[in-house]
N, C-alpha and C positions, 0 to 999 in steps of 0.2 A: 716456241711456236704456240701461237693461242688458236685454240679450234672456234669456227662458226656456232654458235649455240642451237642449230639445227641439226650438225652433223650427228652429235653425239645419242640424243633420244631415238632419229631417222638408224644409226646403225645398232641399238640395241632392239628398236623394237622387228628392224629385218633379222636382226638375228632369232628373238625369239620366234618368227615366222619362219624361219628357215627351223629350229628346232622342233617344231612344231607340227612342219609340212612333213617329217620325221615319223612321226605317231599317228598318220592318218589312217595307217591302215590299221590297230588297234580299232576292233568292231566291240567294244563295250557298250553298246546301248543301256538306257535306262529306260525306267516303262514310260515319263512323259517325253522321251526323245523321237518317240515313235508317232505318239500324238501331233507333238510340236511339229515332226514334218508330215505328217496326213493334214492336219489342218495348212500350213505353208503350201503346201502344193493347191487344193482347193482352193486356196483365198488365190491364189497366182493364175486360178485358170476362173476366176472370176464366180466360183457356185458361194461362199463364202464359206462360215465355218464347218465344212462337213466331211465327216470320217467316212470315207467309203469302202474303205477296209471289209466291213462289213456284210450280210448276205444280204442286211436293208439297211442302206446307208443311214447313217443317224447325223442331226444336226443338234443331238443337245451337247452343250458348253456352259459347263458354267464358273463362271467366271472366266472369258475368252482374256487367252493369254495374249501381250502383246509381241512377245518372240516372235510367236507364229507369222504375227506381220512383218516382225525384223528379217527371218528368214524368208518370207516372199519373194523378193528378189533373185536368191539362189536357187529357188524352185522354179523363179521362170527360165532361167538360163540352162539349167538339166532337172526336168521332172522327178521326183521323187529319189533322188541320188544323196544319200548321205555324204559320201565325201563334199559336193560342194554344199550341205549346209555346216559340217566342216572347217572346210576352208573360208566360208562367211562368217561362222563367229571365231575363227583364229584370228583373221584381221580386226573382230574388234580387241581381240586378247593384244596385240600388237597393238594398237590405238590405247590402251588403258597404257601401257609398258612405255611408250612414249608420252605420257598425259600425268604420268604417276614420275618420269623424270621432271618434267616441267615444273608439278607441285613441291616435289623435296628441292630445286634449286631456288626457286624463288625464295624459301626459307633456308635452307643450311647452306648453298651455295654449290659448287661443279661437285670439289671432290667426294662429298656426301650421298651429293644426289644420285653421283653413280655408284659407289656400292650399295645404295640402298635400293635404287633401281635392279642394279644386278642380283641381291638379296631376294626381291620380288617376283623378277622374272624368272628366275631360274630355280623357283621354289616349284617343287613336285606338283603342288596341289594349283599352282595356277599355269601349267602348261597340262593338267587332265582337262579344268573346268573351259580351257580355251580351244580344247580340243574334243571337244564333246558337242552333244547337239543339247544345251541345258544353254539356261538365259543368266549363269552368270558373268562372263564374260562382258555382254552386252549392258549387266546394268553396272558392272565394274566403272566400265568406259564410261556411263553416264553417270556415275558420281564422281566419275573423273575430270568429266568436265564440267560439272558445277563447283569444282573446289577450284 
């Protein structure tokens, strides 16, 4: 029986979303996780880069990260809610886990590409940083898609 070349990246990287959706309730912040979404929420409600956290909100940034716009979208959908920013870069950790099978088959071929996919995915350190509010994940997936 030959599988569809879809099936296989689509059921590993739900599975690491389902391992994933797993560890949300783990509340490990880090000090720019907190940034990343005070500015994501602001940018989402149109003030732009501004921490208002604050007793006088502040608009200095420097160097404005582009997370904060990756995570936009999940701040318009529940304001200020870390689970769904989250749940927004799990899905990209999920997108790199099927983008990182795609890369190992086009070179080593099926059976490589899934153990090495499943080597990837189911390494510790890449279901914390997919499950964290941090931009690696996100730039994971976009070196994932430029290879």
């Amino acid at each position: 029986m030959k599988l569809r070349p879809s099936i296989v990246p689509l059921s590993l990287g739900g599975a690491f979303f389902v391992l994933g959706l797993l560890r949300l309730n783990d509340l490990s912040l880090y000090t720019d996780s907190t940034r990343y979404l005070l500015w994501a929420n602001s940018l989402a409600h149109l003030k732009g880069f501004v921490d208002e956290s604050l007793p006088i909100p502040s608009r200095f940034v420097m160097n404005a990260p582009l997370y904060a716009l990756i995570l936009m979208p999940s701040q318009i959908v529940s304001s200020l809610s870390v689970v769904s920013a989250k749940v927004w870069t799990l899905l990209f950790g999920a997108l790199s886990v099927g983008l990182f099978f795609q890369w190992l088959r086009r070179y080593f071929g099926m059976a490589l590409a899934v153990g090495g996919t499943l080597f990837f995915a189911f390494n510790p350190m890449m279901l914390v940083i997919s499950t964290e509010v941090l931009s690696e994940a996100p730039f994971i997936a976009a070196w994932m898609m430029l290879l």
